[in-house]
N, C-alpha and C positions, 0 to 999 in steps of 0.2 A: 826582785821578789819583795811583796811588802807583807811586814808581818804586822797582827794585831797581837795584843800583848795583856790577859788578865788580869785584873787587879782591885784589891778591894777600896771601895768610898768609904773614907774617913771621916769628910768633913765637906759638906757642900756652904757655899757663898752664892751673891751675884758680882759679878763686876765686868762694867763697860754694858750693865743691860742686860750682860747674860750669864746663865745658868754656869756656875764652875764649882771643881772639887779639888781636892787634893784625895787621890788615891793612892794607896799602898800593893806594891809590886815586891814584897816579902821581905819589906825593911828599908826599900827605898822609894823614897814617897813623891811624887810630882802630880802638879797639877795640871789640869785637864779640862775641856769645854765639856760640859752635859748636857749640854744645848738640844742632844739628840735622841737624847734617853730621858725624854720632862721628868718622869715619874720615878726616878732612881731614889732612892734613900739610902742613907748611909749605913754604914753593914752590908750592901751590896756588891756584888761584883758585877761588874763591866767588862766589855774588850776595850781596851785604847790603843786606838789607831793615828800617829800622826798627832798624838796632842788631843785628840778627839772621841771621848765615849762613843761607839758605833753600837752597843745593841748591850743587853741586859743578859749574865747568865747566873746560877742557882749553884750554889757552893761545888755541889759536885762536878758540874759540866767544867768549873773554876780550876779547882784542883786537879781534872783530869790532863786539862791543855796545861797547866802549868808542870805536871807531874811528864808529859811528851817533852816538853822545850827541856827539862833537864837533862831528861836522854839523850837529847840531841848536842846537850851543851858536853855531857859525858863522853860520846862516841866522838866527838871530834876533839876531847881533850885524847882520846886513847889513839884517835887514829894520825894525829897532827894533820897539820894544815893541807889541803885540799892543792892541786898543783896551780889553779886558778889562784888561787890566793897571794 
C-alpha cells in the first residue's frame, strides 16, 4: 500500500537544477522535490509521496487527511497490532 502524506512548504530552494522544499508534516520537517507542483509557494500544502510533491491541496482538504491518518494512528494504537504484523 503506498501512502501520500500532507504537509505544509516551509521553505523552497533549487538544487541539482531542481525545484526543492523543506516541508513541515506537524513538527517534523523533511525535504522534498517540487519538481511537480512548479507553482507551489510556501504556506502551502502538498501531498508527498516517496520524497516527492504529487499535487497541491488548500488548508482544509490538508487537515482533513491529516485529521483521518490520526484516526488510523488511534485505532490501531487501541486495537494493537494487526495478526499480519
Amino acid at each position: 500500500m503506498c501512502l501520500g502524506v500532507p504537509g505544509k512548504v516551509v521553505e523552497i530552494y533549487e538544487a541539482g537544477g531542481l525545484k526543492m522544499g523543506k516541508v513541515d508534516f506537524g513538527g517534523v520537517t523533511r525535504e522534498a522535490c517540487l519538481a511537480y507542483v512548479p507553482d507551489i509557494q510556501v504556506g502551502e500544502y502538498t501531498v508527498i509521496h516517496v520524497g516527492f510533491a504529487i499535487n497541491r491541496l488548500d488548508e482544509a482538504e490538508a487537515q482533513e487527511s491529516l485529521a483521518l491518518l490520526q484516526e488510523i494512528i488511534n485505532l490501531e494504537d487501541e486495537l494493537g497490532p494487526s495478526e499480519s504484523s
